[in-house]
matplotlib code that plots the C-alpha trace (Angstrom):
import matplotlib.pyplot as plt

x = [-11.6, -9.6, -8.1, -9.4, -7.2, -8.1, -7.1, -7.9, -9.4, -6.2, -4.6, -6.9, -6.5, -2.6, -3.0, -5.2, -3.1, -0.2, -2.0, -3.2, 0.3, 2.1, -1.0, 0.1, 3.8, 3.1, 0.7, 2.3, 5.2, 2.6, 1.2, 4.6, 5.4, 2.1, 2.9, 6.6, 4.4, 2.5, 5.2, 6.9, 3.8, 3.8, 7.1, 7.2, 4.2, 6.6, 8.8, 6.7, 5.6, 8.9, 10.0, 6.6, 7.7, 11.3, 9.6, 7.2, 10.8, 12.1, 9.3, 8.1, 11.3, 9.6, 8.7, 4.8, 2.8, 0.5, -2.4, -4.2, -6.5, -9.4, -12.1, -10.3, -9.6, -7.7, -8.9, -6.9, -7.7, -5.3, -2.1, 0.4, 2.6, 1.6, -1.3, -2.9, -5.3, -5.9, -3.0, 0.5, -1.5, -3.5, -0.4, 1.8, -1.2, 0.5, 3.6, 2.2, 0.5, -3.1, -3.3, -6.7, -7.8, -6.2, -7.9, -11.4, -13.9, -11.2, -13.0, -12.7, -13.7, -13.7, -16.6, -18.8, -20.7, -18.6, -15.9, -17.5, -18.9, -15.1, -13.8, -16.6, -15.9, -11.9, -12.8, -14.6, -12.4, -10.1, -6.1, -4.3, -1.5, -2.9, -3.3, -1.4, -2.4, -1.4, -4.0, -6.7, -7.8, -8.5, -12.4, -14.9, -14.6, -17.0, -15.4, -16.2, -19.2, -17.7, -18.9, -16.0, -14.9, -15.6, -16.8, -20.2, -21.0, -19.1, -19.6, -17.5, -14.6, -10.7, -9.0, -5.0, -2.3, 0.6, 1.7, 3.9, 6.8, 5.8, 8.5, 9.2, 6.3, 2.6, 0.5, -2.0, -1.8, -3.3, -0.9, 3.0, 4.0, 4.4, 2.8, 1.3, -2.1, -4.4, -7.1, -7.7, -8.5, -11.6, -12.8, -12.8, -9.2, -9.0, -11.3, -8.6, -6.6, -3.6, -0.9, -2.2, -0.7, 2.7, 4.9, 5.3, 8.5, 8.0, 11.0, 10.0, 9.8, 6.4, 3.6, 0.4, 1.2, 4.8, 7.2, 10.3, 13.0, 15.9, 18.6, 16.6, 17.2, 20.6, 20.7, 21.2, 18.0, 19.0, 19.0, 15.1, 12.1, 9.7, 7.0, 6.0, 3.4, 0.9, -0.2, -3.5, -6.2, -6.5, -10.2, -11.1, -9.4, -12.8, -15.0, -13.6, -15.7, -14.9, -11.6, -9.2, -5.8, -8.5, -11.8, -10.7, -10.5, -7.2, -7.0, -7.9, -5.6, -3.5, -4.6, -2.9, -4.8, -1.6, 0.7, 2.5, 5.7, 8.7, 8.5, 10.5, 10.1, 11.3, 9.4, 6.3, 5.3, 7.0, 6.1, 7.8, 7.0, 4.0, 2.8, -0.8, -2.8, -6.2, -6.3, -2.8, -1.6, -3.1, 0.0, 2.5, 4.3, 3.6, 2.0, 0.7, 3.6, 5.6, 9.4, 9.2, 7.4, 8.1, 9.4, 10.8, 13.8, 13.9, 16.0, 13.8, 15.1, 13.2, 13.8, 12.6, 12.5, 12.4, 10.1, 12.3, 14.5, 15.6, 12.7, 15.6, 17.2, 13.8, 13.4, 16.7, 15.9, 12.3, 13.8, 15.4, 18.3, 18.9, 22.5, 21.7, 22.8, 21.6, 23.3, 20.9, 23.2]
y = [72.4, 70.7, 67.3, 64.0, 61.8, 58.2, 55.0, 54.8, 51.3, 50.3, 51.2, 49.0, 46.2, 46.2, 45.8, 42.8, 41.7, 41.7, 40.3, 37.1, 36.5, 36.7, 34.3, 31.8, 32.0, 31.9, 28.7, 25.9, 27.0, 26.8, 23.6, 21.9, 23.3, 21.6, 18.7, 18.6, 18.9, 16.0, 13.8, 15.0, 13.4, 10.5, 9.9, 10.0, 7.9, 5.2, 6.2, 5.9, 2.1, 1.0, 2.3, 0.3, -2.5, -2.9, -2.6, -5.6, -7.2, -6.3, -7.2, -10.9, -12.0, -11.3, -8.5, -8.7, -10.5, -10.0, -12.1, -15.4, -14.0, -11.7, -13.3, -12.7, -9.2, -8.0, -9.1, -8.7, -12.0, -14.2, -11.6, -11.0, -13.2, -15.9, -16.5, -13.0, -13.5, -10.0, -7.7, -6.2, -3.2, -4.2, -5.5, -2.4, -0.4, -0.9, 0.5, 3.6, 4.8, 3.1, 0.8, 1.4, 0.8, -2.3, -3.7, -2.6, -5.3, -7.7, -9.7, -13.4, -15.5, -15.5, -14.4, -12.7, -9.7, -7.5, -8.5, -8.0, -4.7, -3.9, -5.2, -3.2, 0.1, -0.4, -0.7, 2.6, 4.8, 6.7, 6.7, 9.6, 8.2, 4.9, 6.8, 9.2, 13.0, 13.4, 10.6, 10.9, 11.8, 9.4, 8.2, 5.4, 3.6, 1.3, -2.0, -5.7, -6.3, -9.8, -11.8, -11.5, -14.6, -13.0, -9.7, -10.4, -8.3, -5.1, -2.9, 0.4, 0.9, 2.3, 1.5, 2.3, 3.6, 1.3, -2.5, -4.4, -6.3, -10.2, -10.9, -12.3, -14.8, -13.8, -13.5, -15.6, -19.4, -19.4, -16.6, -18.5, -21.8, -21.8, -18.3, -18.0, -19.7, -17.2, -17.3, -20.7, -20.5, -19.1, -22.5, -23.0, -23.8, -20.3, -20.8, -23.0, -21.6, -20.2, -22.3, -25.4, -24.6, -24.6, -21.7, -20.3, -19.8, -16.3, -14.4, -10.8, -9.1, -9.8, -12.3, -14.3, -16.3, -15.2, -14.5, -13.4, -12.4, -9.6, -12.5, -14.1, -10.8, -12.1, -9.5, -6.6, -4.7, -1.9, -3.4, -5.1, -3.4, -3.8, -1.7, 0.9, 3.3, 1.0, 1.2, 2.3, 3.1, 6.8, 6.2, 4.4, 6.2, 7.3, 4.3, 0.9, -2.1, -4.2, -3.3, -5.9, -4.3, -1.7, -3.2, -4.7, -2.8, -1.9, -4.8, -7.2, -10.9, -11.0, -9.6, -7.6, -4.5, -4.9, -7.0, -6.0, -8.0, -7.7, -11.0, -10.9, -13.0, -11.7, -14.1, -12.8, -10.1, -8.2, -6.0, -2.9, -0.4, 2.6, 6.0, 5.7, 5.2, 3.1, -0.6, -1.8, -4.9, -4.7, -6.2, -3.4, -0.7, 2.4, 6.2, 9.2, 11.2, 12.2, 10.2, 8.2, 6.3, 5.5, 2.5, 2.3, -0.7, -3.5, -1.0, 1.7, 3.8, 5.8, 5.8, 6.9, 4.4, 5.8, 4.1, 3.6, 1.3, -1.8, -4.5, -7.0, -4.8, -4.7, -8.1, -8.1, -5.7, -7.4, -10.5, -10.7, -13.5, -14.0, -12.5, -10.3, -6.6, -3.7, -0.4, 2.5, 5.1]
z = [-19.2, -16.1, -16.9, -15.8, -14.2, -14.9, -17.1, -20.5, -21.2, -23.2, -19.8, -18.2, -20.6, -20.3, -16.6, -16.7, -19.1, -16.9, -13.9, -16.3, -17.6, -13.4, -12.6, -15.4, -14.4, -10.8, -10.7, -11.6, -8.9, -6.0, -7.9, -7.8, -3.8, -3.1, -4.9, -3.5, 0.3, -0.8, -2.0, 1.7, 3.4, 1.2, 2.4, 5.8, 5.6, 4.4, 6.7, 9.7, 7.8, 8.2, 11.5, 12.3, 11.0, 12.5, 15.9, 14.7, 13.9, 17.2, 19.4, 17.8, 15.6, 12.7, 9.8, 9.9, 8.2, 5.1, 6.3, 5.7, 2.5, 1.6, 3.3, 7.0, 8.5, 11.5, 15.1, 18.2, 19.6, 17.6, 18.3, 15.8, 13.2, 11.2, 13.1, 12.3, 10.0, 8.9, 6.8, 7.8, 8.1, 10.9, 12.6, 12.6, 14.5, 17.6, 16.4, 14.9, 18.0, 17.0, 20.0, 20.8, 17.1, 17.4, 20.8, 19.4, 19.9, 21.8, 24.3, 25.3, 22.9, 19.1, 16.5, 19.2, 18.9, 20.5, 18.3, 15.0, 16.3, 16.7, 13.8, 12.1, 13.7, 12.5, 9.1, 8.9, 11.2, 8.5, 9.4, 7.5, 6.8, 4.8, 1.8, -0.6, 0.0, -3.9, -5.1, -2.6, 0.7, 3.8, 3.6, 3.7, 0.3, -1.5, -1.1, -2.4, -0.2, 0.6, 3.6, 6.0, 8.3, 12.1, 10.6, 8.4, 5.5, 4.9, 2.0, 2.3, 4.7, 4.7, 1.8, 1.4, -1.9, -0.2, -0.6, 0.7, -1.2, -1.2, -3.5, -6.9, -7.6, -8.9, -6.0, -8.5, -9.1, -12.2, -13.5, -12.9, -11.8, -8.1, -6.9, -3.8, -4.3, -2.7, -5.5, -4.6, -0.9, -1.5, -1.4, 2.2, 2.4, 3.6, 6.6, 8.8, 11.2, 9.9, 11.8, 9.6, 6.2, 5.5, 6.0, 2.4, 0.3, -0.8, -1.6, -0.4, 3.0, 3.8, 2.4, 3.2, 6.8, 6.7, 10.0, 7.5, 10.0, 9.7, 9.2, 6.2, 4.7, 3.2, 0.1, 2.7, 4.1, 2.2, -0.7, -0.5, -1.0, 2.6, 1.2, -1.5, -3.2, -5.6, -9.0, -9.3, -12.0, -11.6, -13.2, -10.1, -7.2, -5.7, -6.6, -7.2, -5.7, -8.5, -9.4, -8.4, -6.5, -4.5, -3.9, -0.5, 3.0, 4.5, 6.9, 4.6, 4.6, 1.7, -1.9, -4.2, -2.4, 0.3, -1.3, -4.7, -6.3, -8.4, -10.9, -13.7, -17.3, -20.4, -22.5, -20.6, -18.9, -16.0, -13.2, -13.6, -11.6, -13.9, -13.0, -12.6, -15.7, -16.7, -17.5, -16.8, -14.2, -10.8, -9.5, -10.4, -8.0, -9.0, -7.4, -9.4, -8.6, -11.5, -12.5, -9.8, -6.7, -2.9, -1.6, 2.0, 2.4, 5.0, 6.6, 7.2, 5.0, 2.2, -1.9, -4.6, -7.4, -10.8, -13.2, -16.0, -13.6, -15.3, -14.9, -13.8, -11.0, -10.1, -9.5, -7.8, -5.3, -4.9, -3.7, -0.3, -0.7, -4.3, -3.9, -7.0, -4.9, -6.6, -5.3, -4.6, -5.0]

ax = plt.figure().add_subplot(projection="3d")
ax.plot(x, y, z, "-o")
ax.set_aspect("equal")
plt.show()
């Protein structure tokens, strides 16, 4: 009787065997070259934020600024500075080759038709580079549904995983003595034109109606944080209306959806920087990335900041002119 050639099914069974175990050692080295991609993306997103923002510097005298508050978005008609109402997001589009994003709806006059069909259209039309490719992709977003000064009522638009660095006060009056009070505008307060409230003291790069200038940068631009990957609650990355630090569009006036700090008070609470986890301060740095998060400096220049920094070098670096230097070597 001729012999058959053939595997036996132990044969077979080893094989598979074999195949399963190189599938479990290969995987998580494509998963951490994908996530090492991602991170790359992530940033040079930060990178292109702060190139962005030193031409902002270089054409108007002034780092941009993070907006009136929540209730005002970005419209061409009132330029850019302190008297944009809408976030530093919104006023780097020139800079990052979004020009004709940021002329949609501009016409002659202010809270037309044309405008808020404009404004509308911006806050739907998805920019790649306004969110993290590791967190979640660039989509419409269920937002606040807020009535929006020159806008109306919006309900879903871009949302973004980056803040900038408004310094070393809460962002909240009724949180610290002194903070910028932009829960209380809500009121009406908010509804003047921008150029009749006082020019804040915030002690970061950019804030609500700030013009902060290279020079005021007296701790070294390397040294202070410009803008950075934010915390968020991974159980509300696709669907947050309600969720305070993302239920706000992209070119929303200051909020803590754009603006995140670096306070400091041992006898309280502190904002040091957290990989993304559930229920923890809206107010916080942070990215889902693994050791550490993004943060390009006042000079353009890109690090990454470990989360187990020290909470006070932290504030340090969050503050532009304390004369507290931190090295980043």
């Amino acid at each position: 009787m001729r012999k058959r050639n053939g595997f036996t099914l132990v044969e077979l069974l080893v094989v598979i065997a074999i195949i399963g175990m190189l599938v479990g050692l290969l995987l998580p080295a494509v998963q951490q070259a994908r996530e090492a991609a991602r991170q790359m993306q992530c940033s040079n997103n930060l990178k292109q934020y702060g190139l962005a923002c030193l031409n902002h510097e270089s054409t108007t005298q002034g780092y941009p600024s993070g907006g009136w508050d929540y209730f005002w978005v970005g419209t061409p008609q009132r330029g850019l500075g302190p008297d944009q109402p809408g976030s530093w997001f919104f006023s780097i589009l020139p800079f990052i080759e979004q020009d004709a994003l940021f002329h949609l709806g501009e016409t002659n006059g202010i809270d037309t038709m044309p405008e808020q069909a404009g404004i509308r259209t911006r806050l739907t039309t998805p920019v790649g580079m306004f969110t993290c490719p590791s967190r979640r992709t660039m989509k419409i977003y269920p937002t606040s549904g807020k009535t929006y000064k020159e806008a109306g009522t919006i309900s879903e638009g871009v949302k973004t995983d980056y803040a900038a660095n408004f310094g070393t006060k809460h962002l909240n009056p009724d949180d610290s003595p002194g903070g910028v009070k932009i829960g209380s505008l809500a009121d009406g307060t908010s509804k003047k034109k921008s150029n009749s409230w006082p020019i804040p003291n915030d002690t970061g790069a950019i804030s609500y109606h700030s013009k902060v200038t290279i020079g005021e940068i007296r701790d070294g631009t390397s040294n202070t944080y410009l803008i950075g990957e934010k915390y968020m609650n991974p159980l509300k990355y696709e669907s947050s209306p309600v969720e305070t630090g993302d239920n706000e569009t992209v070119y929303s006036g200051a909020c803590n959806d754009n603006l995140r700090g670096g306070w400091y008070n041992t006898a309280t609470d502190n904002t040091a920087p957290m990989a993304d986890r559930p229920n923890y301060e809206r107010f916080l740095f942070g990215s889902c990335h693994a050791g550490a998060f993004g943060m390009v400096m006042c000079d353009g220049s890109v690090q990454r900041i470990s989360y187990s920094i020290d909470p006070q070098n932290h504030h340090y670096l969050a503050h532009r002119s304390d004369g507290n230097v931190v090295s980043m070597d």
